[in-house]
N, C-alpha and C positions, 0 to 999 in steps of 0.2 A: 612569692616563690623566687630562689633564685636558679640562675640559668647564664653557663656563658654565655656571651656573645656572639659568639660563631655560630653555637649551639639552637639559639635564637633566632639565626637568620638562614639555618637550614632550614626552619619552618614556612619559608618564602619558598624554598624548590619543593618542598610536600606541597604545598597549597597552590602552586602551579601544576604539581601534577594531577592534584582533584581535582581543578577546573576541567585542564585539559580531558579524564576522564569523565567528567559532567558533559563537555562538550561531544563527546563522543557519543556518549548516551543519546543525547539530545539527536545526534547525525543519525541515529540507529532508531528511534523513533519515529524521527520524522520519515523516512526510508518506508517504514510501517505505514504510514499515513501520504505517501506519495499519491499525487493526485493524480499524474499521469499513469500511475499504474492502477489505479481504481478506475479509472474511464475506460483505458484496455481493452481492464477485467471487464466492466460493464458495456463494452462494445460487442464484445465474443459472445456474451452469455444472450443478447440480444441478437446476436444471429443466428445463434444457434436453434434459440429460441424460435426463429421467425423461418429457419432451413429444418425443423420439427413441424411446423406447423404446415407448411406445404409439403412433407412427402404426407402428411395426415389427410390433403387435400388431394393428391395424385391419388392417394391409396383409395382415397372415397370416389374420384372420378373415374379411376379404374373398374372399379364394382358397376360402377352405372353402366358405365360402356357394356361392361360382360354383361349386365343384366338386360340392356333394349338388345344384345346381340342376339341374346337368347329368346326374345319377344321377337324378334324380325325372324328370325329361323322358324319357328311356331308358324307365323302369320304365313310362311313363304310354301313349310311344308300341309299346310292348311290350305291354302289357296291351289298348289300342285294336285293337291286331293280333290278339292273342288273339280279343277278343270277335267282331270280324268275319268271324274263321273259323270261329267258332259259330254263327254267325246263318248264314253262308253256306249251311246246306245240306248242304254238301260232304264235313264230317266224319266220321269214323265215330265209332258208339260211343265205342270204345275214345282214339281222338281227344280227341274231348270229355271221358270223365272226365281225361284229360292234363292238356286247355286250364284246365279247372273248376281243376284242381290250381294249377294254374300260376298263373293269377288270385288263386286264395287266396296264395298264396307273393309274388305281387306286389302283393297290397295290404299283404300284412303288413310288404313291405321298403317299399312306398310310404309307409307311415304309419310307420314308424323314419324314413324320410328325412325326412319331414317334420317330424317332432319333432327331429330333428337341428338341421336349419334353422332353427325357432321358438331352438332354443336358441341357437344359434350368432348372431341376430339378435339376441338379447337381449342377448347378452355383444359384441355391435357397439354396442350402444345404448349401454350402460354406460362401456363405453371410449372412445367417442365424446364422451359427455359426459364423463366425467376430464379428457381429453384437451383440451379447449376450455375447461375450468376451468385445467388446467396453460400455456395457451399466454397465459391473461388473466395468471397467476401470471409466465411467464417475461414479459409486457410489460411488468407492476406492478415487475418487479425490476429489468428493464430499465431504468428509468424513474431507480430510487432508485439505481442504482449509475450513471445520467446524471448525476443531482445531484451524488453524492460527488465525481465526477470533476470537475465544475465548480467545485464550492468548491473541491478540492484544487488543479485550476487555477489561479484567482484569489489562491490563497495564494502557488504557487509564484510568479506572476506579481510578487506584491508581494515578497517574500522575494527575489528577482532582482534589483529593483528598489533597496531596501534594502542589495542585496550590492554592486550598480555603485554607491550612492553612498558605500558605506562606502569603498570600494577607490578612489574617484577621492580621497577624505579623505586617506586613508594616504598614496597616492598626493604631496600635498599636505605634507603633513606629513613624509614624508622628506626630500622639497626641502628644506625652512625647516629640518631638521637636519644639523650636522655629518656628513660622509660616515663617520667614524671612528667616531662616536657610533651612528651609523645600521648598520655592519658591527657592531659589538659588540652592538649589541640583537638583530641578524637571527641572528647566531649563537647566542644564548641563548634566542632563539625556536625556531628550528630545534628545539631539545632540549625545551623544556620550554612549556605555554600560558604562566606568566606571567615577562617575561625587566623589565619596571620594574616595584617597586612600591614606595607610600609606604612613610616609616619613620614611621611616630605610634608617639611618646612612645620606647620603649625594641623596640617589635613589627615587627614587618616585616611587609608587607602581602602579600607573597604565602605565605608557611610559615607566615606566624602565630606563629612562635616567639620570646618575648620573649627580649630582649641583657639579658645581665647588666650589671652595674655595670661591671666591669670591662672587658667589650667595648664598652660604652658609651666609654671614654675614648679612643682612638684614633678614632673615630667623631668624637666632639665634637672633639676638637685637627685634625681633617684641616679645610685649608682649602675654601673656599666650593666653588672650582672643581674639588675633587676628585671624578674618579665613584666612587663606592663601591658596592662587592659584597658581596651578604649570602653572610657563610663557610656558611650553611645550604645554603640551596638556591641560592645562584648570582645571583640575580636582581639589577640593577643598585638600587641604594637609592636615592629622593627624596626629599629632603630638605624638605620641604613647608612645616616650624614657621621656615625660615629666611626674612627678610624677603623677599616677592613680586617687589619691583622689578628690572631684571634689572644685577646687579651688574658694575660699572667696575672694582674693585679687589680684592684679598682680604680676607675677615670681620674684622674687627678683634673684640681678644677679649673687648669688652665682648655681642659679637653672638654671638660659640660660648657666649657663657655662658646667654645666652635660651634656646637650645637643649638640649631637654632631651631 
């Protein structure tokens, strides 16, 4: 194929500017995969987690409370009944050592109920306060995983921003190249990230792998406007060391010889 010169080494500002939007990519991915923002996340969901689980445990300690409240009330208005049929008069003996009994047997379950209750308050108190410790915790993380998501924002934002100017570039830069030159690059793109790169000195810039002498000479004898392909990896060769201006004619061989 042939292909100016110039024409040839606009393919070095295209292929700079797919890097640079691969690298972008890459910034936008990794963004996705931020560790700091997965810990966060999984610091929140574990508090929240953990301030669920104790109102679950207030909500159950609450019922018990209500429930020996409602067994003390019973025992209290039971006992109240007892005594007044003592005092009444009306009992017999026999009666009375009953009630006597009874009373004993109802203070005794009164005062279990009631240390029930001390207890069962106590371990509300406790979990109460966890619990209002846990809900400051899930807002403090709330807060720090508000931030990450805003930096993260702002990156993406700019990383966007960077991607539409890079793609209006390229955009730009296809125009201003040959359509022929521009299918041969998309195709080599297609396959591999880098489809131009320089050739400094005897190296190829995208494999890295230095030309022998020998491959060297059909390199050197190809005219100006030929595109050349590195037999490595494929990638279109630019010719970079040949003079800048964009040439009218083919290299006269005082100029392949500059080329080293």
């Amino acid at each position: 194929m042939k292909a100016d010169l110039f024409d040839q080494r606009r393919l070095l500002e295209l292929q700079a500017v797919d890097t640079q939007l691969t690298q972008l990519e890459q910034r936008r991915r990794k963004l996705d995969a931020d560790p700091a923002l997965a810990t966060a996340t999984q610091r929140l969901r574990g508090l929240g987690d953990k301030a669920a689980h104790l109102s679950g445990d207030l909500a159950d300690l609450d019922r018990d409370i209500e429930r020996v409240e409602r067994e003390v009330e019973l025992v209290t208005r039971r006992a109240e009944g007892d005594r007044t049929r003592m005092a009444s008069g009306a009992a017999t003996a026999k009666e009375l050592e009953g009630l006597q009994s009874e009373l004993e047997s109802l203070a005794r379950r009164q005062g279990t109920l009631e240390d029930d209750q001390l207890e069962l308050m106590e371990r509300r108190e406790s979990v109460e306060t966890e619990l209002e410790t846990t809900r400051g915790q899930v807002e403090q993380a709330r807060e720090a995983l508000a931030r990450i998501e805003a930096d993260r924002d702002r990156t993406i934002a700019q990383i966007d921003a960077e991607t539409d100017d890079a793609g209006s570039t390229r955009e730009a830069l296809k125009i201003a190249v040959p359509d022929r030159l521009v299918e041969l690059y998309e195709r080599i793109h297609a396959r591999q990230p880098i489809a131009a790169a320089e050739l400094v000195g005897r190296r190829c810039g995208s494999c890295r792998i230095e030309k022998s002498p020998a491959d060297m000479i059909p390199i050197k004898a190809a005219p100006i406007d030929e595109v050349l392909r590195c037999e490595e990896c494929g990638c279109v060769l630019i010719r970079t060391e040949l003079p800048q201006s964009k040439p009218t004619t083919l290299a006269s061989e005082e100029e392949l010889k500059k080329y080293t």
